[in-house]
Structures are given as structure tokens and as C-alpha cells.
C-alpha positions as CSV (number, residue, x, y, z in Angstrom):
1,X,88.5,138.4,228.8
2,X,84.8,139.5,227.8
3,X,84.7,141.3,224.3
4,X,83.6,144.9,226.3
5,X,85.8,144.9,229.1
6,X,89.3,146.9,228.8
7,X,92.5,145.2,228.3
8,X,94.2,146.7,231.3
9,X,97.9,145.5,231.0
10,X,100.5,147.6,232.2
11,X,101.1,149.2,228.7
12,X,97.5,150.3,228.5
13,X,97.3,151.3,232.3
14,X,100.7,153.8,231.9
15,X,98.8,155.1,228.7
16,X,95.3,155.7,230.0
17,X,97.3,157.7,232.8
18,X,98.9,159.9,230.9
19,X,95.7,160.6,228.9
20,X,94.0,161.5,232.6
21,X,97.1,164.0,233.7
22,X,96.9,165.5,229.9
23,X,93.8,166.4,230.2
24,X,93.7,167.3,233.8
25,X,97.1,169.5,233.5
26,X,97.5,169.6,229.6
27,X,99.1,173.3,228.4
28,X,96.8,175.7,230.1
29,X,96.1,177.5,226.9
30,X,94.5,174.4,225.3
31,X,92.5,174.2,228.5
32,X,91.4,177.5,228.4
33,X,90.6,177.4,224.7
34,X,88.3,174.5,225.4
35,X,86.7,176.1,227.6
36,X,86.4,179.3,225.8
37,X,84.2,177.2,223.0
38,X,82.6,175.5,224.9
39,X,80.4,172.1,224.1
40,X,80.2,170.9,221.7
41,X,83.5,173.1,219.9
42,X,85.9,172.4,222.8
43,X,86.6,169.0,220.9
44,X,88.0,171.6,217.9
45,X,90.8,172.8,219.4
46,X,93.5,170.7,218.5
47,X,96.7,170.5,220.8
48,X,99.6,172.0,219.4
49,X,102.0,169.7,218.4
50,X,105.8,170.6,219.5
51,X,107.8,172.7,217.2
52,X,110.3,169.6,216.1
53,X,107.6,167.4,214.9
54,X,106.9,169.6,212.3
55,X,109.6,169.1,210.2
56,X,108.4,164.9,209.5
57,X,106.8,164.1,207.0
58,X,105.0,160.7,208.0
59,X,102.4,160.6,211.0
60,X,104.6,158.0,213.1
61,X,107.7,160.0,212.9
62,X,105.7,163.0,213.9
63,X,103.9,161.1,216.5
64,X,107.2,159.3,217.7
65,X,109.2,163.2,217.9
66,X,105.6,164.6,219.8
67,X,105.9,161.8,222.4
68,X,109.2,162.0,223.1
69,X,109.1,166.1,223.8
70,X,105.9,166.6,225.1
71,X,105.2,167.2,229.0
72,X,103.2,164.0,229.1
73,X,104.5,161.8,226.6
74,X,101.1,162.2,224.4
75,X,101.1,161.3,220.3
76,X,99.5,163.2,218.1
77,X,95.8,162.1,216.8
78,X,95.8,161.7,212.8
79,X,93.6,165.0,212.7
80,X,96.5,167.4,213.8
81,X,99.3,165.4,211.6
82,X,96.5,166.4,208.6
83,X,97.1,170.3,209.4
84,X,101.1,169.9,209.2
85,X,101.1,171.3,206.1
86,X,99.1,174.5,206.7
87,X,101.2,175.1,210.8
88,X,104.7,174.8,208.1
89,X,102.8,176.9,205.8
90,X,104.2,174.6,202.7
């Protein structure tokens, strides 16, 4: 497979369509907050991660808890695991 061209196995199809609805039909407040900014600040608003991943500690457990609550499956992006601490307040 050429060194530019996507891997599109099964894995990576089921992903990259979840990543279309979440940003088609993500939580209407994000979407509206993105929109609110505006380019190029819309990238700044960070999705909220679900109340139960807050209490990990590690990104992949936080991640791993995210996926399996969210509407769309979705994992966090190491930028929101790095504001844990300030949404617990620690």
C-alpha cells in the first residue's frame, strides 16, 4: 500500500465513522461553542469528557472510561486528559 494512502481496514473504517457522526452530531453545546469562536478558536474548545473519567488518573484509563460512555464511542485527545486536574479541581 503507497506510503500516503490510508490504511482503510475495518478497524480504521468503524473509527473514521464515528469521528464523521461526532462531529456532525457531537453534544450540541460543543457545536455551538465552536461556532460561537469561530476560526481559528473553534479548535479551543475542548469536548467535555464524561463525569466518570475524571476520577483516573492515567490517559488510557480515562480514554478507555470516555469511550465506553460517550454517545459515539470517542477517546479523549491527550490535551483534555492534561486539564483533569484543573475540571477535579485537585
Amino acid at each position: 500500500m503507497p506510503a500516503n494512502f490510508p490504511d482503510l481496514t475495518r478497524a480504521n473504517t468503524r473509527r473514521l465513522s464515528q469521528l464523521i457522526a461526532a462531529l456532525a452530531f457531537g453534544r450540541e453545546f460543543d457545536r455551538m461553542a465552536r461556532a460561537l469562536l469561530g476560526s481559528p478558536r473553534a479548535s479551543s474548545a475542548f469536548p467535555i469528557p464524561v463525569r466518570s473519567a475524571l476520577s483516573a488518573r492515567e490517559y488510557e484509563e480515562a480514554s478507555a472510561i470516555n469511550a465506553g460512555s460517550s454517545a459515539f464511542g470517542l477517546r479523549l485527545t491527550q490535551q483534555t486528559f492534561g486539564l483533569f486536574s484543573m475540571l477535579r479541581e485537585d
